[in-house]
C-alpha positions in Angstrom: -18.4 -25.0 9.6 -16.0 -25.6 6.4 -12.4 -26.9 6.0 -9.5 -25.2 5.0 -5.7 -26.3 3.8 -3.0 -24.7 2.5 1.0 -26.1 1.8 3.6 -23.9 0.5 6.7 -25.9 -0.9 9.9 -25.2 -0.2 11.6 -28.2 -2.2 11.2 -28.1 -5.2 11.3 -31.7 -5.5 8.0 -32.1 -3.8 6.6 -29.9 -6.6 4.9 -33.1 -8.8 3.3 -34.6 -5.7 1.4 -31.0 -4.7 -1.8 -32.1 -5.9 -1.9 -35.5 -4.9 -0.9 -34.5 -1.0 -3.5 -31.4 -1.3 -6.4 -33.6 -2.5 -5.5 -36.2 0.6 -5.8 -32.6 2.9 -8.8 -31.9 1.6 -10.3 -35.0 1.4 -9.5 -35.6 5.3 -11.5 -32.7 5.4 -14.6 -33.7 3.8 -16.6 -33.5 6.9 -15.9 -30.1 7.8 -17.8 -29.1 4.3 -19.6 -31.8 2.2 -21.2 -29.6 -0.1 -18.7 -28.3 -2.8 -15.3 -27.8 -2.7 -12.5 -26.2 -4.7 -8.4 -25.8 -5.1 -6.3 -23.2 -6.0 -2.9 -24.3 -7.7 0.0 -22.3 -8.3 3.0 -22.3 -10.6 4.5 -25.7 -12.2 3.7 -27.2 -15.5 0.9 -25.1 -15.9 2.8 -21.6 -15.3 3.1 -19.2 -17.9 5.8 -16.5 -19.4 4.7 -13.5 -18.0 3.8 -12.6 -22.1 0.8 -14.8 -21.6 -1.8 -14.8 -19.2 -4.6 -17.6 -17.8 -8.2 -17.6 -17.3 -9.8 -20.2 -15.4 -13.1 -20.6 -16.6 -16.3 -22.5 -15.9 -19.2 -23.3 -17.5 -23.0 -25.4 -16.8 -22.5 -26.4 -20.7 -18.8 -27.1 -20.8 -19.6 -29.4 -24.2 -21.4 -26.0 -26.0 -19.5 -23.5 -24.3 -15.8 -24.2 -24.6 -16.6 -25.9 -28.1 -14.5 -23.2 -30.5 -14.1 -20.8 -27.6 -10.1 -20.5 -28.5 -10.6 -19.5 -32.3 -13.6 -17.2 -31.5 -11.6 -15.1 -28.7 -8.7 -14.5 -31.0 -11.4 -13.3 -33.8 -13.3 -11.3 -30.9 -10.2 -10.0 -29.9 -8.0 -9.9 -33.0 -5.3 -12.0 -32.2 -3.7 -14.4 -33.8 -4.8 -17.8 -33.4 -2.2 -18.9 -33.1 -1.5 -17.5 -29.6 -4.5 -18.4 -27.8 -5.1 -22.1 -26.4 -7.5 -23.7 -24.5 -7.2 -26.7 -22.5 -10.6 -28.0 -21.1 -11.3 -29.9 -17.8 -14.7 -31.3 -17.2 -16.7 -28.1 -16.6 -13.7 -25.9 -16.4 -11.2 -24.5 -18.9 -7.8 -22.8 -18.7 -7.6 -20.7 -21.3 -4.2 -19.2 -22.6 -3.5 -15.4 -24.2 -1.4 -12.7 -24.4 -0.4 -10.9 -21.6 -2.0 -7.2 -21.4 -5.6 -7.7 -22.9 -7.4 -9.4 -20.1 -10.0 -6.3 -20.1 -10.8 -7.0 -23.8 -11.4 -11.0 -22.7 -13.2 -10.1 -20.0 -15.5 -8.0 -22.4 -15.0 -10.5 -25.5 -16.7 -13.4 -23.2 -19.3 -11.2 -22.0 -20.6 -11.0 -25.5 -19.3 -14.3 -27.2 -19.9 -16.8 -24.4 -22.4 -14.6 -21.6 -22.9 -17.8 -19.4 -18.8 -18.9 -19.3 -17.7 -17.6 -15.6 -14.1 -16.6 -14.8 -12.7 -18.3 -11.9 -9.4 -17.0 -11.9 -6.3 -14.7 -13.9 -2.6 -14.8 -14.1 0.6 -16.3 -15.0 0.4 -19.1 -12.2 -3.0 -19.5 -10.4 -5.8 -21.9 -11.7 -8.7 -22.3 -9.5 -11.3 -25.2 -9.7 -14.4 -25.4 -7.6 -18.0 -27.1 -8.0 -20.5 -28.5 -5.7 -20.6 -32.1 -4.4 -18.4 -33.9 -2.1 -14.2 -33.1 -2.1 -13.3 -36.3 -3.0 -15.6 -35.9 -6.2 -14.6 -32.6 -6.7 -10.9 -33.5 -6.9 -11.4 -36.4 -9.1 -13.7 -34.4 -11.9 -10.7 -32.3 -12.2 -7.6 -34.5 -11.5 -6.0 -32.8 -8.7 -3.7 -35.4 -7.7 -2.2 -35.1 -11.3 -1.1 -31.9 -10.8 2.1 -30.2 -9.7 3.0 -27.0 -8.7 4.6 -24.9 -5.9 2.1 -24.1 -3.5 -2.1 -24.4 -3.0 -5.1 -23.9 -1.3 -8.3 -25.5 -1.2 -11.9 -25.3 0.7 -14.2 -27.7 1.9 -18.0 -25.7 2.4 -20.8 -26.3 4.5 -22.9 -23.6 3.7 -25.1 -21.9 6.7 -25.9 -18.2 5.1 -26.0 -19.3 1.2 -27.5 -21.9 -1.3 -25.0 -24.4 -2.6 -23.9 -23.0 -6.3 -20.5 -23.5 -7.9 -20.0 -19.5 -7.4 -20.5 -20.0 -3.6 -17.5 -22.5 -3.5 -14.1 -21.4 -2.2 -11.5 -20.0 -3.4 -12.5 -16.7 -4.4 -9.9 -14.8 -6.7 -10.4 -10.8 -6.9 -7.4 -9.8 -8.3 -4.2 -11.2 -10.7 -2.3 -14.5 -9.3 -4.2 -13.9 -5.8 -7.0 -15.8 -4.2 -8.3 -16.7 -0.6 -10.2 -19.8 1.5 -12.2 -18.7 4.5 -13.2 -20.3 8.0 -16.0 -17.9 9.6 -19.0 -15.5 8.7 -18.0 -11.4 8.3 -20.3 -9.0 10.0 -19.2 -6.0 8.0 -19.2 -7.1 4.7 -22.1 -5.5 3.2 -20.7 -2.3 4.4 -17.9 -2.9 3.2 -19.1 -4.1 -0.5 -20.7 -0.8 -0.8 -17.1 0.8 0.1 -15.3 -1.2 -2.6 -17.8 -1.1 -5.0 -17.6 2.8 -4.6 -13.8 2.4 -5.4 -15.0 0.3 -8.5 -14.4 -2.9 -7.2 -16.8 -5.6 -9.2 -18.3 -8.7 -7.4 -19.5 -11.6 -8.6 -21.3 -13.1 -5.3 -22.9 -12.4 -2.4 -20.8 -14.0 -0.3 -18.9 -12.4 2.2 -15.7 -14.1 1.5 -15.2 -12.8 -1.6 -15.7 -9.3 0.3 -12.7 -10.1 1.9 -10.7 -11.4 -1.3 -11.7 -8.2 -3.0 -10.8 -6.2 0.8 -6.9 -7.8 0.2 -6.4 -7.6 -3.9 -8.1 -3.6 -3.7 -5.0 -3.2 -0.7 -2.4 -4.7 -2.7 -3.7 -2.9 -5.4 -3.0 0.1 -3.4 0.6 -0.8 -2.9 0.3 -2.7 0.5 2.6 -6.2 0.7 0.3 -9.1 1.1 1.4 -9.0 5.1 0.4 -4.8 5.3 -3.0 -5.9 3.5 -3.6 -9.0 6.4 -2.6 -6.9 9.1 -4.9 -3.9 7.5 -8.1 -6.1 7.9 -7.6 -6.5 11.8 -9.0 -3.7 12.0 -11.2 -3.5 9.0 -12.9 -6.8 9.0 -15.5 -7.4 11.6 -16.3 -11.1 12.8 -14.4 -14.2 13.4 -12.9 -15.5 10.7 -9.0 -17.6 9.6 -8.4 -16.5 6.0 -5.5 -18.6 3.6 -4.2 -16.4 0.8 -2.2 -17.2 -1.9 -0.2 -15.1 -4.6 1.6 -15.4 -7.0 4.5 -16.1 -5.0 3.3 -16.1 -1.2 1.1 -17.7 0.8 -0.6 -16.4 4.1 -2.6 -17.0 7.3 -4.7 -14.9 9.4 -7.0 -15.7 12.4 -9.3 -12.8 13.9 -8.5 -11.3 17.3 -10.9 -14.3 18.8 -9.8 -16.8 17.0 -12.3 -19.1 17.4 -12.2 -21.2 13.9 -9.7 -24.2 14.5 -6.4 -23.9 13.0 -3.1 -26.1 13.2 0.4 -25.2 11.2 3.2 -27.1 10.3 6.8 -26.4 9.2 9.7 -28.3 7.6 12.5 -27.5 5.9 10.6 -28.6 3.0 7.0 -26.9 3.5 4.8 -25.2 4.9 1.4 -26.8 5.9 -2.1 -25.3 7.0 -5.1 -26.8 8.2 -8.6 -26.7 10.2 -7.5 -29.7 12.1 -4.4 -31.7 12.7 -6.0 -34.5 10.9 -5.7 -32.8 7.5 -1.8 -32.7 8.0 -0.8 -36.2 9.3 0.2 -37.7 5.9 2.9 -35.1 5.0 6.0 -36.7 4.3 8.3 -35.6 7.3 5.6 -34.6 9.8 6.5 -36.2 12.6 9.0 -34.0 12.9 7.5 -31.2 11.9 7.1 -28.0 14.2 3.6 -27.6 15.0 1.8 -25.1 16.1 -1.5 -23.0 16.5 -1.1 -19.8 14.7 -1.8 -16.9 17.2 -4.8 -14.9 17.4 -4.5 -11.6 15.4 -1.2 -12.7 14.1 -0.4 -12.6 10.4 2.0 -15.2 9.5 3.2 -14.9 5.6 6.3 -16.7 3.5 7.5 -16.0 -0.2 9.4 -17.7 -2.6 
């Protein structure tokens, strides 16, 4: 049993209260999964030109780890210092370089900082997870503090895997995207295999980052994040709601069953998504909101 939420803005003057009104959805959803939590945000203050790109990063020794970890990349990496930033966030970092070399920082932390993980990349997404309760979780990093134009968070109760900070939702498999799960996969190790065969790297064994790598290794193909949801339907065995988020989209998914809880919302100013209708009663406007129960085997998608 876990929690998931979503809201996708469509006023753009709702964009400074985002994390404040996802950390009340995931807080409401603290009993669903009291074990570790994590958001995704996207876009706002802490988007980026698309000449730079972000890595989320996290680390056990944040105070060792991130200490000088901006001047050494630009020497492991021969860029000038000037152009690479860090900004540090308890035991996460976003750190800022130039677009086009995320292979050579991917391979310059390997070697420069081995024990620094990568939670996320792109212009918009940062992604911050740990273990311990939601309302914890969100106040380590200052959720409520932040803005943006739509995110996703998780709430874990974990039933087939140890509590780690990698075992926390989201899991993000490809640039800008990332996805929270409801549900237990039957086929993943099968399908692991598959994607690693198609060089797809993991960095867990758990099965919902199978499906975050299924969806980024589609896209990758040229599928639109709706071809890549409707693609697992038939590819993805077990019961299961996915929430995805890009760069500029946002989607839901239930499994043909559909027996994972799910309530939606709509207003002319967002879109809302959550395991129970609890998590959504605090939205500005939702008493007039539509509401509804997204359909089984039903992929339901909106872009910016």
């Amino acid at each position: 049993m876990c929690g998931i939420i979503g809201l996708f803005l469509k006023d753009q003057s709702l964009q400074a209260q985002l994390g404040t009104l996802l950390t009340e959805m995931l807080v409401t959803m603290s009993d669903r999964g009291p074990d570790s939590a994590g958001i995704a945000i996207y876009g706002g203050d802490g988007e980026v030109s698309n000449s730079m790109t972000k890595f989320t990063l996290q680390s056990n020794a944040p105070h060792e780890d991130f200490a000088e970890l901006a001047a050494d990349m630009a020497a492991a990496t021969s860029i000038d210092d000037s152009k690479v930033w860090l900004a540090v966030k308890d035991t996460h970092a976003v750190l800022t370089v130039p677009a086009g070399i995320t292979a050579d920082v991917r391979a310059s932390l390997g070697e420069i900082r081995p024990t620094v993980r990568i939670m996320s990349v792109g212009e918009a997404i940062e992604i911050y997870k740990e273990v311990g309760l939601p309302r914890s979780v969100a106040e380590r990093f200052s959720v409520s503090q932040m803005r943006g134009t739509h995110g996703i968070g998780h709430t874990r109760m974990a039933t087939e895997s140890a509590v780690t900070t990698m075992g926390a939702h989201p899991f993000s498999t490809g640039a800008d995207q990332c996805l929270v799960h409801n549900g237990s996969l039957s086929n993943h190790n099968s399908l692991r295999r598959k994607l690693i065969r198609d060089g797809v790297h993991f960095e867990t064994d758990n099965d919902t980052e199978v499906a975050a790598a299924y969806l980024t290794h589609q896209m990758q193909q040229g599928a639109s994040l709706g071809e890549a949801l409707e693609s697992g339907l038939d590819d993805l065995d077990g019961f299961y709601t996915f929430v995805v988020g890009t760069r500029d989209g946002f989607g839901v998914v239930r499994d043909p069953i559909a027996c994972k809880p799910a309530v939606m919302a709509e207003t002319d100013q967002y879109v809302a998504f959550g395991s129970e209708y609890r998590a959504l009663v605090n939205l500005p406007g939702i008493d007039a909101a539509r509401i509804w129960e997204p359909e089984p085997a039903t992929v339901y998608f909106w872009t910016h």
